[in-house]
C-alpha positions as a Markdown table, in Angstrom:
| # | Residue | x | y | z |
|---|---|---|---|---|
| 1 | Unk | -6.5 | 9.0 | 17.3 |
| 2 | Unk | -10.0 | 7.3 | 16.6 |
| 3 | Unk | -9.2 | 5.5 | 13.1 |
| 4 | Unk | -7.2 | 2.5 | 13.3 |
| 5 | Unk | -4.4 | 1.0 | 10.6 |
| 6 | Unk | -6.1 | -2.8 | 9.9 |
| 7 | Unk | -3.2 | -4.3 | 12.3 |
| 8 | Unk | -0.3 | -2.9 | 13.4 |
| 9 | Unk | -2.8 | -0.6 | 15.8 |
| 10 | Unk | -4.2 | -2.9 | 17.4 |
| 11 | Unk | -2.5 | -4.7 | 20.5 |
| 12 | Unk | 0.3 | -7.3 | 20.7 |
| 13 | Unk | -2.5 | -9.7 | 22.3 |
| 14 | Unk | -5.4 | -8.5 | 20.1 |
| 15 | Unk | -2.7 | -9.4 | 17.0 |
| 16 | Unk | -1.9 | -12.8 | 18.2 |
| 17 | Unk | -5.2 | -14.0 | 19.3 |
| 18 | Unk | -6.8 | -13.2 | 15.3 |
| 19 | Unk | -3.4 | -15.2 | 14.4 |
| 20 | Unk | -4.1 | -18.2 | 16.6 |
| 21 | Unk | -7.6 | -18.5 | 15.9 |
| 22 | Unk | -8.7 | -20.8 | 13.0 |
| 23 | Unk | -10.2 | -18.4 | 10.4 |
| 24 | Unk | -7.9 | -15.5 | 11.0 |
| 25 | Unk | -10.2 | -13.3 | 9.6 |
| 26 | Unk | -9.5 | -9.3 | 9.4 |
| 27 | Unk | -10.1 | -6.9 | 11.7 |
| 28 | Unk | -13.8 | -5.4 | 11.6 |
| 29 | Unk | -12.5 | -2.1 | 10.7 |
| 30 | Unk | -12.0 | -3.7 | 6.9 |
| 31 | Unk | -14.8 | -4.4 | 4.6 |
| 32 | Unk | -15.0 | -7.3 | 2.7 |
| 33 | Unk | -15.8 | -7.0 | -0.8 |
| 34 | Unk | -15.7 | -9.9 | -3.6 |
| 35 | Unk | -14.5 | -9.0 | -7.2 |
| 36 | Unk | -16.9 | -9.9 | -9.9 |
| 37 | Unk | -15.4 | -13.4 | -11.7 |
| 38 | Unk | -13.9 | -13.3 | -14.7 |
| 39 | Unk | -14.5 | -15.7 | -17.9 |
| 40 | Unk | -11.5 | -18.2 | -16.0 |
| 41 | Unk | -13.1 | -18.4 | -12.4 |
| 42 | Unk | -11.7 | -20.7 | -10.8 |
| 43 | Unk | -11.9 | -21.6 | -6.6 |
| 44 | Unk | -8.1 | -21.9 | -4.5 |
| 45 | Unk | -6.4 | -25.7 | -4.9 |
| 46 | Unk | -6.9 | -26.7 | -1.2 |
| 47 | Unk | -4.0 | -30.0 | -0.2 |
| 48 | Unk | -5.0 | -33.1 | -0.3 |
| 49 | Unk | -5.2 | -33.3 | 3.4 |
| 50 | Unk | -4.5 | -30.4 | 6.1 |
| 51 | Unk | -0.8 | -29.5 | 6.4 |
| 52 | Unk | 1.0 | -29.3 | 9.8 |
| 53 | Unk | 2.3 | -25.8 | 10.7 |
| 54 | Unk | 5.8 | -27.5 | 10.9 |
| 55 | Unk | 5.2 | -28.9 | 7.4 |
| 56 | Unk | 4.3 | -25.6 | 5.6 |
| 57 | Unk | 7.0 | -23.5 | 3.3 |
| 58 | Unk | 5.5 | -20.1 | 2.0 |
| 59 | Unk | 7.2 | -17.5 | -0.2 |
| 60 | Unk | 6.5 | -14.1 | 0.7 |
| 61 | Unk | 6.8 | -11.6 | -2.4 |
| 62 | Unk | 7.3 | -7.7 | -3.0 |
| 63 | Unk | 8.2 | -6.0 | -5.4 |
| 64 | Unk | 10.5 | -3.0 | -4.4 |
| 65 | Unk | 12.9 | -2.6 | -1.4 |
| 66 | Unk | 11.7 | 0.6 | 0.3 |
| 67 | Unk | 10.3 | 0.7 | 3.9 |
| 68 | Unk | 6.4 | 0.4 | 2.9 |
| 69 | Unk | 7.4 | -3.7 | 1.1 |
| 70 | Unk | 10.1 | -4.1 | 4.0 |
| 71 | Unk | 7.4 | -3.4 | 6.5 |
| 72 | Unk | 5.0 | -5.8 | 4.0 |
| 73 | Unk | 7.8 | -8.7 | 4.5 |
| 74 | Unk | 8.0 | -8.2 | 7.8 |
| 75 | Unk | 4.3 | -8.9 | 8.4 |
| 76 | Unk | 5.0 | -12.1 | 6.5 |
| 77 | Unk | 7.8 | -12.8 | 8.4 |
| 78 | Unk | 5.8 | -12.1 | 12.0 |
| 79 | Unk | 2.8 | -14.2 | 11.0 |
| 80 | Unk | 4.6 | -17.2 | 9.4 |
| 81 | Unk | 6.8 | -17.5 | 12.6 |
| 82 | Unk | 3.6 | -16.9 | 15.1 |
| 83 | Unk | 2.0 | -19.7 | 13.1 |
| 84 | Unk | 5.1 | -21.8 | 13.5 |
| 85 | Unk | 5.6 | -22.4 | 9.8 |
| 86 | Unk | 9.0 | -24.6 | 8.4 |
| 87 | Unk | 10.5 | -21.5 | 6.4 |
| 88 | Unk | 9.0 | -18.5 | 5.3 |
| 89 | Unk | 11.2 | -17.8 | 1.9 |
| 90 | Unk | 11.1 | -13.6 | 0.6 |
| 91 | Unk | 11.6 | -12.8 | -2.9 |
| 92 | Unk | 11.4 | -9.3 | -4.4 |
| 93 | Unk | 10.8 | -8.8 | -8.3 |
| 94 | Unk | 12.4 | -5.4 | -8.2 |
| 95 | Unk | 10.1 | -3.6 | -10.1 |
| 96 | Unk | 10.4 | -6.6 | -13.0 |
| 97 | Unk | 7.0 | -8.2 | -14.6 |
| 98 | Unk | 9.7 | -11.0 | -16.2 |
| 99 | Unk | 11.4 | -11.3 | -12.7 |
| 100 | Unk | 8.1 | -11.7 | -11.2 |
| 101 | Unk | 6.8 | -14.7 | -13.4 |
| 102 | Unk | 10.2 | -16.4 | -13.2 |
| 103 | Unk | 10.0 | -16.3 | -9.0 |
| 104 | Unk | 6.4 | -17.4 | -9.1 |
| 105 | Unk | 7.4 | -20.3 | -11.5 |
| 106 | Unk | 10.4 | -21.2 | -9.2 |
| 107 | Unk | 8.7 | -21.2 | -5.8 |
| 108 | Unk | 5.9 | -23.8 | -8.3 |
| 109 | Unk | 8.9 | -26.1 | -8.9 |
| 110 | Unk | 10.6 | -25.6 | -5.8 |
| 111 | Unk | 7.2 | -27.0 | -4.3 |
| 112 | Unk | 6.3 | -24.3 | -1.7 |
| 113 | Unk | 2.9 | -24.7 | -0.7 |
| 114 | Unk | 2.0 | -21.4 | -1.0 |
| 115 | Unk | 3.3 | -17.3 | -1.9 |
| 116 | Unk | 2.0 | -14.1 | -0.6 |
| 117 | Unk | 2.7 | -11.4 | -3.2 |
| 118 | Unk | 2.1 | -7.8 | -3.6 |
| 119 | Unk | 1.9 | -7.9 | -7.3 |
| 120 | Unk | 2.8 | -5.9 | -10.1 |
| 121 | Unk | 0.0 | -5.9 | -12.5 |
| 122 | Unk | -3.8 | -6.9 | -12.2 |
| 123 | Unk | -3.9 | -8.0 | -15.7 |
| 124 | Unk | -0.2 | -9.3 | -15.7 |
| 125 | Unk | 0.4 | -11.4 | -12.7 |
| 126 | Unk | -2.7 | -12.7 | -12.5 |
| 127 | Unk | -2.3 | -15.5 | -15.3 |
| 128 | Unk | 0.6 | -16.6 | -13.3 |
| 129 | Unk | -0.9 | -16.7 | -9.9 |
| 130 | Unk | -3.2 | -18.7 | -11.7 |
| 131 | Unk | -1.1 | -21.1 | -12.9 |
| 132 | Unk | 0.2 | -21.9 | -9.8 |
| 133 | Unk | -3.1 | -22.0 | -8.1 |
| 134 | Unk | -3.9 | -24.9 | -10.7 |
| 135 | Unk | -0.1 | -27.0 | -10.0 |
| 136 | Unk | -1.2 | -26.3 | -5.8 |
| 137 | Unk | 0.3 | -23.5 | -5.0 |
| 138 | Unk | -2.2 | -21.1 | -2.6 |
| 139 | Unk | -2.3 | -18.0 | -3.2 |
| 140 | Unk | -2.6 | -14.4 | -1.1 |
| 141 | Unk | -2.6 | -11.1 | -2.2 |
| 142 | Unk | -1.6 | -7.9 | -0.7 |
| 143 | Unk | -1.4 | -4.4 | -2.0 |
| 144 | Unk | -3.9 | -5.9 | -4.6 |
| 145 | Unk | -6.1 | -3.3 | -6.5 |
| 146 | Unk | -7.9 | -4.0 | -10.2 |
| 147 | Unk | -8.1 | -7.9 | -9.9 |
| 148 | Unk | -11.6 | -8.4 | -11.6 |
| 149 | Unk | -11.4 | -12.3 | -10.6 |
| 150 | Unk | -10.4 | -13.2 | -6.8 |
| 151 | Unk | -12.0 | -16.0 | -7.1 |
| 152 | Unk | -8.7 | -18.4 | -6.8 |
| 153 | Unk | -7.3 | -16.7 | -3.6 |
| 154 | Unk | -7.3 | -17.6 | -0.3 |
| 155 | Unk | -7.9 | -14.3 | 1.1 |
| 156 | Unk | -6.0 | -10.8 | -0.3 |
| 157 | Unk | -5.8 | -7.6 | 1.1 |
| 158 | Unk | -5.8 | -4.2 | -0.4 |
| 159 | Unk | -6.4 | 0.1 | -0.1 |
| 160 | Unk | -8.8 | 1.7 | -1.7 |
| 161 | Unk | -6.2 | 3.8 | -3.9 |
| 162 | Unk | -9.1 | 6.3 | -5.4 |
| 163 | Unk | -10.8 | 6.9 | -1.6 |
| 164 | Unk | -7.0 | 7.7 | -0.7 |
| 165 | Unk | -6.3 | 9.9 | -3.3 |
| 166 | Unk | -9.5 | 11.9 | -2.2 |
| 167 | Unk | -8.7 | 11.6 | 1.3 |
| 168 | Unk | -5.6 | 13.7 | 0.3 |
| 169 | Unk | -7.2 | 15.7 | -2.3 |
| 170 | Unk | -10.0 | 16.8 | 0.3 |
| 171 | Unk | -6.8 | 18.2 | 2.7 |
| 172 | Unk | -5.3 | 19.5 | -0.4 |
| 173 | Unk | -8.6 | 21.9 | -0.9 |
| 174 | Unk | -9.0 | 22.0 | 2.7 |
| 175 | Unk | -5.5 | 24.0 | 2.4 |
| 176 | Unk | -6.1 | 26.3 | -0.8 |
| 177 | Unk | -9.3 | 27.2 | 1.2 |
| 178 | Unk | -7.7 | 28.2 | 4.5 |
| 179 | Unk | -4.7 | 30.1 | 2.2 |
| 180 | Unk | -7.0 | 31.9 | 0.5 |
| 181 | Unk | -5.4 | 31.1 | -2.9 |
| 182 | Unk | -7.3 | 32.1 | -5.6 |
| 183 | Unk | -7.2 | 32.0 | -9.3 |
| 184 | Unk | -6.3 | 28.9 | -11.7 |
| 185 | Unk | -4.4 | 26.4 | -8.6 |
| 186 | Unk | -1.1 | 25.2 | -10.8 |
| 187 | Unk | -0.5 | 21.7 | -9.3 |
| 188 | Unk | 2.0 | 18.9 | -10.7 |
| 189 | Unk | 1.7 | 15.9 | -9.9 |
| 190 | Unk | 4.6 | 13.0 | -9.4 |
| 191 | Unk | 3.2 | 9.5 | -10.2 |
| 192 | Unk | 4.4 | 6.0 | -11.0 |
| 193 | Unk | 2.6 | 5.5 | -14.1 |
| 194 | Unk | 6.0 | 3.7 | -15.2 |
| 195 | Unk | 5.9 | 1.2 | -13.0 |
| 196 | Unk | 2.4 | 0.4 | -11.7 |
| 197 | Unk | 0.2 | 2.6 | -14.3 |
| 198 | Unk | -3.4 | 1.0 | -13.1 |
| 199 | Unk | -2.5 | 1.5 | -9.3 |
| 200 | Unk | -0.8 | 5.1 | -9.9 |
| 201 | Unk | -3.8 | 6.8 | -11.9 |
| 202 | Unk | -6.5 | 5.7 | -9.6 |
| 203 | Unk | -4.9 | 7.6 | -6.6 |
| 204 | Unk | -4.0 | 10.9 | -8.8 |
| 205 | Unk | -7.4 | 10.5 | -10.0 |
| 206 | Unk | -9.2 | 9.8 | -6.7 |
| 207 | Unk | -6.5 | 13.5 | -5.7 |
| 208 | Unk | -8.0 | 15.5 | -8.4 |
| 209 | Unk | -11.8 | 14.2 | -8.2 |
| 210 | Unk | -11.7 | 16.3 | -4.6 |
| 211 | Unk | -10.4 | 19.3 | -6.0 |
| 212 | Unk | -13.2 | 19.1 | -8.6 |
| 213 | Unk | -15.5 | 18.1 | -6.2 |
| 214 | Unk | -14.7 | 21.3 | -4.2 |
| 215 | Unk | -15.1 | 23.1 | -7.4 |
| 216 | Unk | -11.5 | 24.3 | -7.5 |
| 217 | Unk | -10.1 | 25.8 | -10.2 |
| 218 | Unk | -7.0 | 24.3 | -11.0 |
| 219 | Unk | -4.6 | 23.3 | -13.7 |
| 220 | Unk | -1.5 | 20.2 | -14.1 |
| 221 | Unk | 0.9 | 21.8 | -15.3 |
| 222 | Unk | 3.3 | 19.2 | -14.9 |
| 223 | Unk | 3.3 | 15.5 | -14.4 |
| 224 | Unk | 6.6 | 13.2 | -13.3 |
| 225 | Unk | 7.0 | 9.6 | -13.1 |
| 226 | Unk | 9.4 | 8.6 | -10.3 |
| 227 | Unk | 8.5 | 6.1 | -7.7 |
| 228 | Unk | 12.1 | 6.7 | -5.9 |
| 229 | Unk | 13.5 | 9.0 | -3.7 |
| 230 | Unk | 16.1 | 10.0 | -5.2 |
| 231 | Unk | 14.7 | 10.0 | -8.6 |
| 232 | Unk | 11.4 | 12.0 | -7.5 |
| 233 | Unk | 13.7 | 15.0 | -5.8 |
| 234 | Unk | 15.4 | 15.3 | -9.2 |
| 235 | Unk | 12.4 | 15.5 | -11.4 |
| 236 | Unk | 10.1 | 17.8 | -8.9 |
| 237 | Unk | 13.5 | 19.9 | -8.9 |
| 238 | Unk | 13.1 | 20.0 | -12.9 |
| 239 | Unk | 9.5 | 20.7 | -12.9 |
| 240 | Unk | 10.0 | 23.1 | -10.1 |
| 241 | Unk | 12.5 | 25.0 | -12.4 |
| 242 | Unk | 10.2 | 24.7 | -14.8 |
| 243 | Unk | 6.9 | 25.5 | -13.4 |
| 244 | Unk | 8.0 | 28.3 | -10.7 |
| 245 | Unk | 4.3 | 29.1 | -10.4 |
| 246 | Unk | 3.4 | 25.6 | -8.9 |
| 247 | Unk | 1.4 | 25.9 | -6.0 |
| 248 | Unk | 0.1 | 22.1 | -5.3 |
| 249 | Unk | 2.4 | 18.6 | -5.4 |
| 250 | Unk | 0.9 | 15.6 | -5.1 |
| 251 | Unk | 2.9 | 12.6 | -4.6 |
| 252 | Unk | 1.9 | 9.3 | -5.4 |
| 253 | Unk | 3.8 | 7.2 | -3.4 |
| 254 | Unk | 6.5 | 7.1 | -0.5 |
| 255 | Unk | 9.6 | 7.7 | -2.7 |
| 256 | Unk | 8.0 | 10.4 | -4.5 |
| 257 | Unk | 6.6 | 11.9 | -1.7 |
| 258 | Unk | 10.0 | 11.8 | 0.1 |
| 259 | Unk | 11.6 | 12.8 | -2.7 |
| 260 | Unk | 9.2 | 15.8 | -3.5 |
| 261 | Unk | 9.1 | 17.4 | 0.0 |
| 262 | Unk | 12.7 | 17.6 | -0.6 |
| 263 | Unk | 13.4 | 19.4 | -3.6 |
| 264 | Unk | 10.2 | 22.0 | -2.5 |
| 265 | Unk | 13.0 | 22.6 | 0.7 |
| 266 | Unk | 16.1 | 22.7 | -1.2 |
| 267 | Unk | 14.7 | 25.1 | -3.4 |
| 268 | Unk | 13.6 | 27.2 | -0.9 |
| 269 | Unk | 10.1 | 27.4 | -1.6 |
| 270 | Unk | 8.3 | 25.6 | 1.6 |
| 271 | Unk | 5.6 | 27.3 | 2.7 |
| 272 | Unk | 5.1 | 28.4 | -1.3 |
| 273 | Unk | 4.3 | 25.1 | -2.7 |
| 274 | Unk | 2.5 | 22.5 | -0.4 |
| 275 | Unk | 3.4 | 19.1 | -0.9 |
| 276 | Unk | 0.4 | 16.4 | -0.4 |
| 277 | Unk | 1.9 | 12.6 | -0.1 |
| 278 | Unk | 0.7 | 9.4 | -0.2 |
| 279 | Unk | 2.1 | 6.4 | 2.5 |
| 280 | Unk | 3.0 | 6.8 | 6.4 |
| 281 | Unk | 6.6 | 6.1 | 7.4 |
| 282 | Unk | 8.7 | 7.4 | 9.2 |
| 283 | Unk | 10.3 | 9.8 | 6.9 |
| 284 | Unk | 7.2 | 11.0 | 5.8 |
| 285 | Unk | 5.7 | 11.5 | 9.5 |
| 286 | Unk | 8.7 | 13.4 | 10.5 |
| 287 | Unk | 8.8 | 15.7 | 7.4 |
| 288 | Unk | 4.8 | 16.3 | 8.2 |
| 289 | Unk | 5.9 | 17.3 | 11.6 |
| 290 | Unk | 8.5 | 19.5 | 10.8 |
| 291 | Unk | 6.5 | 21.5 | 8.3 |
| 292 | Unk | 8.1 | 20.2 | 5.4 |
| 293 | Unk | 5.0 | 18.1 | 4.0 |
| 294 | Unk | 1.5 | 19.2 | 4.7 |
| 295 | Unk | -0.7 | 15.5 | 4.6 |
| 296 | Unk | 0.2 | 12.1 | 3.6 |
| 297 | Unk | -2.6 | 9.2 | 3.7 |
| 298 | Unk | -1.4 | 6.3 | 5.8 |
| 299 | Unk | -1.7 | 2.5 | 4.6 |
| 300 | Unk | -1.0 | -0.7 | 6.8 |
| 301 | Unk | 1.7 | -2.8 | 5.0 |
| 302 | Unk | 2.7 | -4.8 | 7.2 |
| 303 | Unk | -1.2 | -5.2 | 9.1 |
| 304 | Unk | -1.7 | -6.6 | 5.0 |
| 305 | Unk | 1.1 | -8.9 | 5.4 |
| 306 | Unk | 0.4 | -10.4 | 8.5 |
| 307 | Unk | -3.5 | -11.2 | 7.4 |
| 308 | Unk | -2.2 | -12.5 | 3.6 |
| 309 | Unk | -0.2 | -14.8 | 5.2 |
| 310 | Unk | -2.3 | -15.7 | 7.5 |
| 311 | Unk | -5.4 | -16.8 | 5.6 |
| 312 | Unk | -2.6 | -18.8 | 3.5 |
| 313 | Unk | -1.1 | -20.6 | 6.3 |
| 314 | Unk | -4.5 | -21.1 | 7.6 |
| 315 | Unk | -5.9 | -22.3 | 4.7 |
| 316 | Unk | -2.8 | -24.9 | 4.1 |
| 317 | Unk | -4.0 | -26.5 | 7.5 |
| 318 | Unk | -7.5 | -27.4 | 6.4 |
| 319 | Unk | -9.2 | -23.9 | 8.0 |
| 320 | Unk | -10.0 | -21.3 | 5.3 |
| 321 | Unk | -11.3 | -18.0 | 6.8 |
| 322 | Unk | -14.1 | -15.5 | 5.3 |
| 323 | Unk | -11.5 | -13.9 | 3.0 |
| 324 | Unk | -10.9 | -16.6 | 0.6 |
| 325 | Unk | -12.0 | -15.5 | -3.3 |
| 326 | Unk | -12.3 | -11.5 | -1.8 |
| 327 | Unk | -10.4 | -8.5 | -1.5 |
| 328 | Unk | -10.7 | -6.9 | 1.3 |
| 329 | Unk | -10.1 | -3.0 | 1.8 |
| 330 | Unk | -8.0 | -1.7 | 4.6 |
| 331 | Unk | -9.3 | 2.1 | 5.5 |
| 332 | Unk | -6.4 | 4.5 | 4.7 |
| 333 | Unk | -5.4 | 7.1 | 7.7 |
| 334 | Unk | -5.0 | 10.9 | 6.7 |
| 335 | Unk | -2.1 | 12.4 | 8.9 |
| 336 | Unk | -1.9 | 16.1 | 8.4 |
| 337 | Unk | 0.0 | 19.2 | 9.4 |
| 338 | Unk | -3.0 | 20.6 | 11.4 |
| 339 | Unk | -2.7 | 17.7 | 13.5 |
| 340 | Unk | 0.0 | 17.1 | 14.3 |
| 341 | Unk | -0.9 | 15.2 | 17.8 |
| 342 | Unk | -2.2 | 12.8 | 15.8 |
| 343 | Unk | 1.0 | 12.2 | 13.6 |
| 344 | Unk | 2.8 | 11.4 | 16.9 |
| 345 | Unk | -0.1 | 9.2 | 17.8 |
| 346 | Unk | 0.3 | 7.4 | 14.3 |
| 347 | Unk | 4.1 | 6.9 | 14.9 |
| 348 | Unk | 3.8 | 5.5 | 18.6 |
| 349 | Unk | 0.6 | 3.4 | 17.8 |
| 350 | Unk | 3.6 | 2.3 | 14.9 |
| 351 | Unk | 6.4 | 1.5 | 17.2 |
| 352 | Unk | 8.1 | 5.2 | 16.5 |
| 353 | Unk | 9.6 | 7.7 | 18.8 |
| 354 | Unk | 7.0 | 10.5 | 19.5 |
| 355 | Unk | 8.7 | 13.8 | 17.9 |
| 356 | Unk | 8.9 | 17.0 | 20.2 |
| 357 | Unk | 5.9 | 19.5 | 18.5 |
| 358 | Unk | 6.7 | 23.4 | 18.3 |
């Protein structure tokens, strides 16, 4: 597979020489872009004097425990012990703006020198992170889209959720093309506009702006919020039921993906309505392979963590890198049923058994 995931494709040694070295700057494959400031600009809060690795406490912070923010932590994890860090402390907000803001204002009093989040809002948790830019606290982002002031971070990481969405939307019309489906497409469409509403419409929208793009003539007929599993099989049951003429799904994220694939199966209707995802995983990569899911788009979770927390540490010991007051994009990887060499590729450049191919 050409296209490479920002870290975790890249080799053990490649990895820990970018974490040893002083800037820790991204892999080239990223593209460094600064957010326009906002009316409260303000630069990182850099220590008095350089820390000592063996000094340094950093919180590492997600909020939702499925396998994309458990591969997120572990990146934290990885790079904080590489860079020989005193503790590396993980909270998880659990889907909770209030949660959020209390964690952020207890690692501030608990005195950690600096959190790694994967926030919930861009207009929410940013007067937070803020605040604890301003008490000391240095801040890194990951999984950070719709910040319009980076200003005050010492690096953050994030995908380009509308470029995905027509990544997927692009297979999606690459599909009804090669089917020869014709007429007014019915698709529905399982978001998380609940939970993440900025983050959820930009990769629905970034699906559908390929279909009209493509000039495809389609209709939603249905839209779900369910950014679980569990959840996301019960509702794409209900709109199944509902909507038996539903020939497109579009998942937006790896709970509703998983979750989506399976009610199309237990309904009996693969092969009848393709199912278009959003995430790599496991799951997902094994449903792709098995014909149960036609194309998901791949991010690097735990490639994000890693760099967030490096550029933090980094920065803590007196040697800020090229990321600080940007965002910088990590490509997304397509992974598709028409190849599905490449899936495997994907799962053993991912430290995943290779699955036997029909």
């Amino acid at each position: 597979m050409n296209t490479k995931s920002l870290f975790k494709l890249i080799s053990p040694v490649v990895v820990l020489g970018i974490l040893l070295t002083a800037c820790a700057t991204p892999a080239a494959q990223t593209t460094a872009t600064t957010a326009p400031a906002g009316k409260h600009q303000t630069a990182p809060v850099a220590p008095g004097s350089p820390l000592a690795a063996k000094d340094i406490v950093v919180a590492g912070v997600v909020f939702q425990d499925d396998q994309f923010m458990k591969s997120m932590v572990q990146g934290f994890e990885d790079a904080g012990k590489t860079l020989g860090v005193k503790q590396v402390i993980v909270g998880n907000s659990s889907n909770d703006q209030v949660k959020e803001t209390e964690l952020i204002n207890t690692y501030i009093s608990q005195g950690v020198n600096g959190i790694a989040i994967a926030p919930l809002s861009p207009t929410v948790s940013i007067e937070a992170l803020k605040q604890a830019n301003d008490k000391g606290v240095v801040v890194a982002l990951t999984n950070s889209g719709g910040f319009t002031d980076v200003s005050f971070v010492a690096g953050g990481y994030m995908s380009d959720n509308t470029a995905n969405g027509a990544q997927v939307g692009d297979a999606a019309v690459k599909y009804i093309q090669d089917s020869g489906l014709t007429g007014t497409i019915k698709v529905g469409i399982i978001d998380y506009d609940h939970q993440k509403p900025e983050e959820s419409k930009l990769r629905y929208g970034g699906f559908e702006s390929a279909l009209k793009n493509a000039s495809i003539d389609y209709e939603v007929v249905a839209h779900q919020s369910a950014e679980l599993q569990d959840s996301a099989l019960t509702k794409t049951a209900d709109m199944i039921t509902a909507n038996p003429d539903i020939q497109i799904l579009f998942a937006c994220n790896e709970g509703g993906t998983i979750g989506a694939a399976q009610a199309v199966k237990q309904a009996g209707k693969t092969g009848k309505i393709a199912v278009f995802g959003y995430d790599g995983s496991d799951q997902i990569t094994s449903m792709i392979i098995a014909g149960d899911l036609q194309a998901a788009i791949a991010q690097d979770p735990y490639g994000q963590g890693v760099a967030a927390m490096t550029d933090l540490v980094n920065f803590l010991m007196g040697k800020p890198g090229a990321s600080v007051g940007k965002l910088t994009i990590a490509p997304g990887i397509l992974l598709s049923a028409t190849d599905k060499v490449a899936v495997n590729s994907w799962r053993t450049s991912n430290a995943l058994k290779e699955l036997p191919l029909e």
